[in-house]
N, C-alpha and C positions, 0 to 999 in steps of 0.2 A: 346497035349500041346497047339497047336495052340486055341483048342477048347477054353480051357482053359482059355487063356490069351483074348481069345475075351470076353470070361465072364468076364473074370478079368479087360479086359477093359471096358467093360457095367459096371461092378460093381464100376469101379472106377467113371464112369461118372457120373453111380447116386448118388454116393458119392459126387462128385464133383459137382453136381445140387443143392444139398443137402446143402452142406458148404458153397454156391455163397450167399447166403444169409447172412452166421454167418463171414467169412472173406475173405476177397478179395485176389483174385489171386492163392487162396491155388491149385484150382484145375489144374489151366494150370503149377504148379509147380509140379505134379505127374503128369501129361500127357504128360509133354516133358523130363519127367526123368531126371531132374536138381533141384536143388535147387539153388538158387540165392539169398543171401541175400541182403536185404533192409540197403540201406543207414541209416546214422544218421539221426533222425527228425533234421531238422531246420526249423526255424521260418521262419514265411513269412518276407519279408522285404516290406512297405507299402513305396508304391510310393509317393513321396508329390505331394500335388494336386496345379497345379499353378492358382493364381488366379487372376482374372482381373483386373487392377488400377481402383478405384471407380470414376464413371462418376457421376454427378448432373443428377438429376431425369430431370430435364428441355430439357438437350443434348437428352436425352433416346427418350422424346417424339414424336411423329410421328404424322401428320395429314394427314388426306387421300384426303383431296382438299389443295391447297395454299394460305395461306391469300394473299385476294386484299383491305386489308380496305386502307383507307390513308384519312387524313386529309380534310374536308370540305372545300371550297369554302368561302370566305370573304363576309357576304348579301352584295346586292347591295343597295347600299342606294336610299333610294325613295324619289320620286322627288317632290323639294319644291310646296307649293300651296300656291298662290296668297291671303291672307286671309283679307278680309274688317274689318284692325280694327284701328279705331280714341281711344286715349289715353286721358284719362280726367285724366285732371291735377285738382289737389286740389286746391281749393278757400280758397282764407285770410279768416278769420273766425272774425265777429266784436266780440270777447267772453270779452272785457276790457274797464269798464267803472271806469272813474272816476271825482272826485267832489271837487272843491278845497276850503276848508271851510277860514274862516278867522285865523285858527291858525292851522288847519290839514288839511289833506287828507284821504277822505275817495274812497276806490277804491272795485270794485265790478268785478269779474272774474267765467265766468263760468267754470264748473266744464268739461263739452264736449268744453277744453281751444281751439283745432284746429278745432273744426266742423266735424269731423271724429267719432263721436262716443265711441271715448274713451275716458271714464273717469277717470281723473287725480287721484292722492292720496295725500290727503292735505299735508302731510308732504314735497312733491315736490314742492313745488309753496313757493315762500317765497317776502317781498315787503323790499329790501334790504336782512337786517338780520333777519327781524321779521315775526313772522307766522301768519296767520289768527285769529284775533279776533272771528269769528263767521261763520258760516254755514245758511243757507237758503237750507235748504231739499227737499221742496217743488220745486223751482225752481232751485234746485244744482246750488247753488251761493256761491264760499264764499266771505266773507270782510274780508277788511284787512281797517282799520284806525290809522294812526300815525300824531304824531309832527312832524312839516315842520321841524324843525332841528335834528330829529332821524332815525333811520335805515338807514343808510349809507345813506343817503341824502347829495346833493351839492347845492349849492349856488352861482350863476352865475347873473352878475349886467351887467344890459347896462343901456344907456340914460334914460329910462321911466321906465324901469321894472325889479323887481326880479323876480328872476326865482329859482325856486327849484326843484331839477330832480330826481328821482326816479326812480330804476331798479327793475323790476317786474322779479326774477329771478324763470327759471323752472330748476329743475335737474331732470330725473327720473331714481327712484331707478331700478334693477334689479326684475322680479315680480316674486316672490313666490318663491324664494328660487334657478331660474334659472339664467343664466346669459341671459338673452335677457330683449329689452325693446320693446314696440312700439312707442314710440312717441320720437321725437327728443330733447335737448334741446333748451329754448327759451330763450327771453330776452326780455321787454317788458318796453320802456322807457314812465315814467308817468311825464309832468313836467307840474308845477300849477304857473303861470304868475300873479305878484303883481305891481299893478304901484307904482310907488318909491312917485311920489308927488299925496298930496291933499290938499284940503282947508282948514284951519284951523285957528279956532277965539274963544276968549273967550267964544261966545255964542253956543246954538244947531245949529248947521246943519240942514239946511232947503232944504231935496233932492230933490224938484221941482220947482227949479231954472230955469225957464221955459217962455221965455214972455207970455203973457195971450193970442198973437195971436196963439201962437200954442198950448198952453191948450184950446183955445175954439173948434179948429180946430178937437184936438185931441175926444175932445168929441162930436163934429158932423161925426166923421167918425167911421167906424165898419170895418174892416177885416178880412175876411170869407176865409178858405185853406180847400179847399178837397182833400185829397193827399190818393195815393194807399203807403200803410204798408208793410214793410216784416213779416214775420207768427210770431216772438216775438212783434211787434209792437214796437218795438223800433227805426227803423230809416224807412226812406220816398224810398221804393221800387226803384230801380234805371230801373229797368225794366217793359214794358208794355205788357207782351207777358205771357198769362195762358195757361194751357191746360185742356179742358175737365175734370172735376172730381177734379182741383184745388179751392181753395176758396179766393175769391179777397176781402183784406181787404182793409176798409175805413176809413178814419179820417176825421170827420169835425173840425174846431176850428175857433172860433173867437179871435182876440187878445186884450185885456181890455184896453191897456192903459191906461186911466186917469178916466175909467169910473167907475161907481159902478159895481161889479161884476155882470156877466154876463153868462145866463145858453145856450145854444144854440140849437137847435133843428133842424131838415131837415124833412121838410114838404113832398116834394114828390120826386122821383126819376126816370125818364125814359130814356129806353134803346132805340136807334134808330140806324140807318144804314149811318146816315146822317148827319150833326150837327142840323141841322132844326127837332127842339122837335115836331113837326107835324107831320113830317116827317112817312110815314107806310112800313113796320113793325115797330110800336113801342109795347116797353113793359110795363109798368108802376109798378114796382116791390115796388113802394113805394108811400103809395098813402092817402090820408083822412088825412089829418092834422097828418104825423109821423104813419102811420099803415104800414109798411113792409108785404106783402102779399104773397110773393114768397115763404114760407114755406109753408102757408096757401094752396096755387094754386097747388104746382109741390111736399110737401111733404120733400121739402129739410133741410137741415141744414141752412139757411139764417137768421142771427137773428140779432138785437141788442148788444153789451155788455153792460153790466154794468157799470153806470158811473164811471168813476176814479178822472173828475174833472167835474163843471159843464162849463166852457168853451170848454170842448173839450167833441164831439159824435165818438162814433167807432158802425162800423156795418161788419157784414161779407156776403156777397152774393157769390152764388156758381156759377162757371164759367158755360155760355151756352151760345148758338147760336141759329138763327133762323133757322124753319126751312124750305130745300128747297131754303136755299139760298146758294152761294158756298161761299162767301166773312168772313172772321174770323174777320173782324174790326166791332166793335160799339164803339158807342160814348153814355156817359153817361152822364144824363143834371141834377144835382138836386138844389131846390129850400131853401135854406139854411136861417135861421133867429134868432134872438135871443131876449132874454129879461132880466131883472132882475132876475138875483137868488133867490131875496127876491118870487118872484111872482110864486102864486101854480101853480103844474101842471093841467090843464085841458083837455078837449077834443078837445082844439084847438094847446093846447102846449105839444105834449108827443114825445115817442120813444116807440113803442109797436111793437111785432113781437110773432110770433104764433109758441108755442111749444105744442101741446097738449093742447092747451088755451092761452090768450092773458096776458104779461107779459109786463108790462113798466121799461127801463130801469132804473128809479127809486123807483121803486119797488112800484109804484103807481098803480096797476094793475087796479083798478076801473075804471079809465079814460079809458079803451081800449077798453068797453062795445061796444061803437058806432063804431068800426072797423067791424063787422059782419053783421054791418045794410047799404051794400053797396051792395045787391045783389050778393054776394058771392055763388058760388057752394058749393057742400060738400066736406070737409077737404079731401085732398089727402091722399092715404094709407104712410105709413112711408117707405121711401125709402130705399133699402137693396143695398147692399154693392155690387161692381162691384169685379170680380174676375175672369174674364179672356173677350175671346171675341178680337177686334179689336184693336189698337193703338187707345189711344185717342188722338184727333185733339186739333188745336193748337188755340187759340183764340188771336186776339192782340186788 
């Protein structure tokens, strides 16, 4: 039996080897000679999962060093520098002329009204209420001509004289559609002075009421003015002080008074150091009866203008000094004369000056022949324009 049951137990074990695979625990339920039954299946019961209050991704983050940034330092400001600089203050501008007729005024205004450069806009500029008559292109000028009693004109009486005043008014507009302007507004008082009394008689008016000692007087004397010009020639330069590369203009004029008209001419011109026209270094820039030779010699711009009347000459000479001398003074001596208007130009009475050839400033150019016949060298090359290099010096 025993035999047996060992078999029987081998056989049940490989039975049981056998089964471990097809269901569970079958075999240790025949080998310990029990059966046990299994519980009811129940359901798992699934634990809830607890879960963490939601942090910002920001908190989560972690850096593996610790910021040290922090806020920059205020610059230190740098320290002021002494800078060389003189302020030029803007100069009155003479831009207003005018002319008081016997029943109007005629009044003349440049267009560069402050000297600055900038040019006004007609509709700006008004002589009272009324606009510009007319334009001058050439030399942006406009006029303006009214009635002593219109465009807001006044009328002001003393003892001797009427006076009629006139406001030369600027407004300027806004330019081009921005709100800025550059020029400021002006005001420009024009008044034209009338004497209240004259003489008056049945007959003509005989205007040289004059004893015959001072008509004879007046026709034995001549009055000669060489005056240095501002660059429009319109008023008598207040200053004597050029610099190098400037152009000194001249005026000669005789004054007629009683005599027949009268053309005027300046024979010669020299420059000295001294007022003693001998005097050496001299330079004789004008010389043979009216022959200007200083363009001829050095090449320069030095010429004649063109007559405007025949009592008055204008000439232009370009600023220079001697040289090897340190002194910026010269003294300028010329020999001034006049004659009848009536009487032609000749070789002893001209204004000639060398541009590429001899030109009289009455367009009398034939008389200037015998300006060449004086020993002259050959014509200077044409002088070219200065564009950089040293400060030019100052000449007085």
């Amino acid at each position: 039996i025993f035999c047996c049951c060992e078999a029987m137990v081998m056989k049940c074990t490989a039975v049981c080897l056998l089964a471990l695979a097809l269901i569970g625990s079958f075999c240790d339920a025949q080998r310990q000679g029990g059966f046990n039954p299994t519980k009811p299946y129940q359901k798992p019961v699934k634990q809830p999962v607890k879960q963490s209050p939601y942090e910002p991704q920001q908190i989560k983050q972690t850096f593996e060093k610790p910021l040290t940034w922090s806020y920059p330092e205020d610059p230190t400001p740098e320290v002021a520098i002494d800078v060389p600089f003189v302020p030029v203050y803007p100069v009155a501008a003479a831009s207003v002329a005018a002319e008081c007729r016997e029943s109007t005024v005629h009044v003349e205004v440049k267009k560069d009204m402050f000297g600055i450069g900038q040019i006004i806009n007609n509709p700006d500029l008004t002589l009272g209420n009324c606009g510009a008559v007319a334009e001058d292109t050439a030399a942006q000028v406009l006029i303006f001509e009214a009635e002593l009693q219109n465009c807001l004109s006044s009328l002001a009486m003393t003892e001797d004289s009427l006076i009629y005043t006139f406001t030369m008014n600027y407004v300027p507009q806004a330019l081009g559609g921005s709100p800025v302007v550059r020029t400021n507004q002006a005001a420009v008082i024009v008044e034209c002075h009338y004497p209240r009394k004259h003489n008056v008689s049945s007959l003509a008016l005989d205007p040289q009421w004059i004893p015959f000692s001072a008509v004879k007087m007046a026709e034995e004397f001549l009055y000669f003015t060489l005056k240095l010009m501002t660059d429009n020639w319109q008023y008598e330069r207040p200053s004597y002080q050029y610099f190098l590369g400037d152009t000194i203009n001249f005026e000669a004029v005789v004054k007629q008074y009683f005599h027949v008209p009268l053309r005027i001419y300046v024979d010669s011109c020299v420059a000295t150091l001294a007022p003693d026209v001998s005097s050496n270094p001299r330079y004789a820039f004008i010389d043979n009866y009216g022959c200007l030779l200083d363009a001829r010699l050095t090449g320069s711009d030095s010429k004649f203008m063109l007559r405007s009347a025949d009592n008055k000459l204008q000439f232009q000479l370009e600023a220079f000094r001697f040289q090897n001398v340190d002194t910026g003074l010269l003294y300028i001596t010329c020999h001034l004369k006049a004659r009848a208007a009536s009487s032609i130009i000749d070789s002893e009475h001209r204004a000639c000056s060398w541009n590429n050839g001899w030109h009289e400033a009455s367009k009398i150019d034939s008389v200037c022949g015998s300006c060449e016949t004086i020993g002259l060298p050959p014509p200077a090359s044409q002088k070219g324009k200065w564009i950089g290099g040293a400060s030019p010096k100052m000449i007085a």
